[in-house]
N, C-alpha and C positions, 0 to 999 in steps of 0.2 A: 606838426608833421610837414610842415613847410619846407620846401630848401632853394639855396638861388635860383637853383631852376625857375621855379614859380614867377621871379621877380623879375622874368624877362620875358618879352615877347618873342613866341616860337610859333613855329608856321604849324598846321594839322595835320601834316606829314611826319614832323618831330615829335608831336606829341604821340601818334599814333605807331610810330618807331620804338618811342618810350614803352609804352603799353605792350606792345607784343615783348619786349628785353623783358620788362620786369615780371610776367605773367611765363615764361621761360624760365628765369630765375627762379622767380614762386614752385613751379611744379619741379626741378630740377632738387630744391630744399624740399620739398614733400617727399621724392622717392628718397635721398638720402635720410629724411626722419623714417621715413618705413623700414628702412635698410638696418638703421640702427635700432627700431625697435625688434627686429627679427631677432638681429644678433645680441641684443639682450636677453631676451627670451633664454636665445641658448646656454648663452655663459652662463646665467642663472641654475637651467635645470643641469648643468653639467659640475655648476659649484654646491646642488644640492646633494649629487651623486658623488662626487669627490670626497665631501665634508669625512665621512666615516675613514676613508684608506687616508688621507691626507688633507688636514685643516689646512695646514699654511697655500694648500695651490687653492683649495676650493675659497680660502678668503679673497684672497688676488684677481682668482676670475669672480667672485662678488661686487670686490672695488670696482672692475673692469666694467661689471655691469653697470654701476650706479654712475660712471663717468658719463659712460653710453647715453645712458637715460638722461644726465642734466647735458651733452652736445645734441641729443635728439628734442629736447624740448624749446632747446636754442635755434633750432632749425626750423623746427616748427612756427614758432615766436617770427623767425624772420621772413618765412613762406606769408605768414598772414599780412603781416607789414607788407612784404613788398605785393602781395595781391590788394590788400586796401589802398595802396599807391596808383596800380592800377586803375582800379575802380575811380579813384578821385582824378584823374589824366583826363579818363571816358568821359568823367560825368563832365569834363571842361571843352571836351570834346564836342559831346553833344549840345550843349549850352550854346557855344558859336553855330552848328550847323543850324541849332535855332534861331537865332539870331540875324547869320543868315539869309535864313529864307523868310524869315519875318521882314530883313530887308527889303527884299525883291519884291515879297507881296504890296508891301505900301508903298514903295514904287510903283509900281503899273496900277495901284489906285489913284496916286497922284498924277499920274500921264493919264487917266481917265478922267477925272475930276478938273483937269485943265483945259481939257480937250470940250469937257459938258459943260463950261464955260464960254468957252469960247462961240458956242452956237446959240 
């Protein structure tokens, strides 16, 4: 789940850019899978009420359902993707602010350790 991105250095501001776009995206494909599972719903109990006065519409709005359902599971599918995308940006996110400040720390132990040297 790699992509060029990955293979280049980007500052914690781009990554953190990244992370807010793709968790937008993510929730943006969630209401449209809920959208589309409503509106299966309906076509459904309206192709179940149909069936008796007229087969050939109540089949059409069945197909119509069963599209619904495999573009809503697709949307689904990509809401989780682009949230685990997410998540792995954070977790590189956080890794550097570790980093970091794990810098800093050992620095000012080693300006103290030079310093208790020196006396």
């Amino acid at each position: 789940m790699f992509s060029e991105r990955d293979l280049i250095e980007r500052s914690v501001e781009d990554m953190s850019s990244e992370v807010k776009d793709l968790m937008a995206e993510s929730k943006r494909l969630r209401e449209e899978y809920e959208a589309a599972v409503q509106r299966e719903e309906e076509l459904r109990r309206e192709s179940v009420e149909t069936r008796p006065k007229d087969a050939e519409t109540a089949e059409m709005l069945w197909q119509e359902a069963e599209k619904l359902h495999e573009d809503g599971r697709e949307m689904l599918r990509l809401s989780m993707e682009k949230k685990l995308r997410a998540a792995e940006v954070q977790h590189r996110i956080d890794v550097h602010d570790q980093i970091e400040s794990l810098d800093k720390s050992y620095e000012d132990i080693w300006k103290k350790a030079v310093k208790a040297g020196r006396n």
